[in-house]
Phi, psi and omega in degrees: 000309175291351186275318194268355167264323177306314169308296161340304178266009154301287198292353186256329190263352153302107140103035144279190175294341206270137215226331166177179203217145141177187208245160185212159155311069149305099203273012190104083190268144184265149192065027189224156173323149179279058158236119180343290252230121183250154170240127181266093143328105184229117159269150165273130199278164186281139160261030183271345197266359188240338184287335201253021134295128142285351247019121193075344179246162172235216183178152180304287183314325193287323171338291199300307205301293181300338168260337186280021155259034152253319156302322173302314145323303189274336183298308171279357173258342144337273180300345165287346205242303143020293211267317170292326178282019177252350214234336195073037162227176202269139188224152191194124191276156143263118181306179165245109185234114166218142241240133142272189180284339141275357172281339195200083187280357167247051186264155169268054217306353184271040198185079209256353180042047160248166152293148165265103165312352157278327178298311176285335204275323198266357185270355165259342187082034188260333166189205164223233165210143189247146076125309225216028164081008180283106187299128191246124201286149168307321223263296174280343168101211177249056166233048183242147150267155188229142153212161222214127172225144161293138185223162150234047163288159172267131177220147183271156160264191169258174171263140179275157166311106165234031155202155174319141186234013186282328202046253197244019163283118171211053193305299172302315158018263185305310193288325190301126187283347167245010184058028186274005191278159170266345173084017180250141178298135164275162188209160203279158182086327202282156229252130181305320155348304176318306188275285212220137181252107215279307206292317173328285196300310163343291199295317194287298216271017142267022159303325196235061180317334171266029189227346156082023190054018171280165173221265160106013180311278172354312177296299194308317176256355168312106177296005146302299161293340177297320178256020155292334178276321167318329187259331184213086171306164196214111167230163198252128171323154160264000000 
């Protein structure tokens, strides 16, 4: 059953937003549904949405990039929960929700109280996390967005990530404009406080309130990303 529903939810995410998938075992995830089965969603950002970052600066395009894979995301996780409640079983999105600071001036950013959608991607075994709290996809590098739906369908899972694969690279480090990464390796459990100090970068990529708190520099110089766009340059259909 599962090889042929898997197959299946190949043919509902061909030609959506969705760049690979997989699935991970939930074991009682704090914030997350009483459902078995997590399926980790990944778009990949264009590399056209990716050439005008600078430093200290953010860009329009990467602006543009970042909702259309966020609306794209939630479009394909439709249809995947679609396809499991058609089937009788429970299907439950976890969203991409995020607060500015004028919507919510006493938010608490190291406590963002949602799932964390980097726990199912590397708990699929799709990546890990790098230098500056960043899922950096094996395949795509760290310009990817994630989203996540929950099932209790039987699904196989992957094998996980459970330590940083960056070594002695801190290309992002170096490049991050508040300086908040730590040079430190991650490992699966360790508390993001640990690696990165969140509040600094929040508060800087709300410089720019009509870009919504994107930045993507971090995304932008990773080398992993560097070399995905060198191996499947990337432009999203029109």
């Amino acid at each position: 059953m599962c090889s042929e529903v898997q197959r299946t939810i190949d043919e509902l995410l061909d030609g959506t937003v969705v760049n690979e998938w997989g699935v991970a075992a939930n074991p009682g995830w704090d914030l997350a549904p009483d459902l078995p089965f997590a399926i980790s969603l990944i778009g990949r950002h264009s590399t056209e949405g990716l050439k005008d970052i600078e430093e200290l600066h953010m860009s329009q395009a990467f602006y543009d990039d970042f909702s259309r894979l966020f609306l794209g995301l939630d479009n394909a996780a439709a249809k995947v929960m679609d396809f499991i409640r058609d089937r009788g079983h429970v299907a439950e999105q976890i969203g991409n929700v995020m607060e500015s600071p004028d919507d919510a001036p006493d938010i608490d950013w190291t406590n963002a109280g949602i799932f964390c959608h980097k726990t199912a991607a590397t708990q699929s075994g799709l990546g890990w996390i790098g230098k500056t709290a960043l899922f950096v996809s094996a395949r795509f590098g760290a310009a990817v967005r994630l989203t996540t739906v929950f099932t209790d369908m039987p699904l196989a899972t992957g094998t996980p990530i459970t330590e940083s694969r960056c070594g002695a690279c801190r290309l992002c480090v170096d490049a991050c404009p508040t300086g908040s990464g730590k040079d430190v390796l991650w490992r699966a459990g360790v508390k993001r406080q640990e690696v990165y100090d969140v509040v600094p970068c929040e508060k800087k990529s709300w410089d720019h309130p009509e870009w919504a708190g994107t930045c993507g520099v971090c995304q932008s110089v990773c080398p992993h990303t560097e070399a995905a766009l060198r191996r499947e340059p990337f432009s999203p259909a029109v």
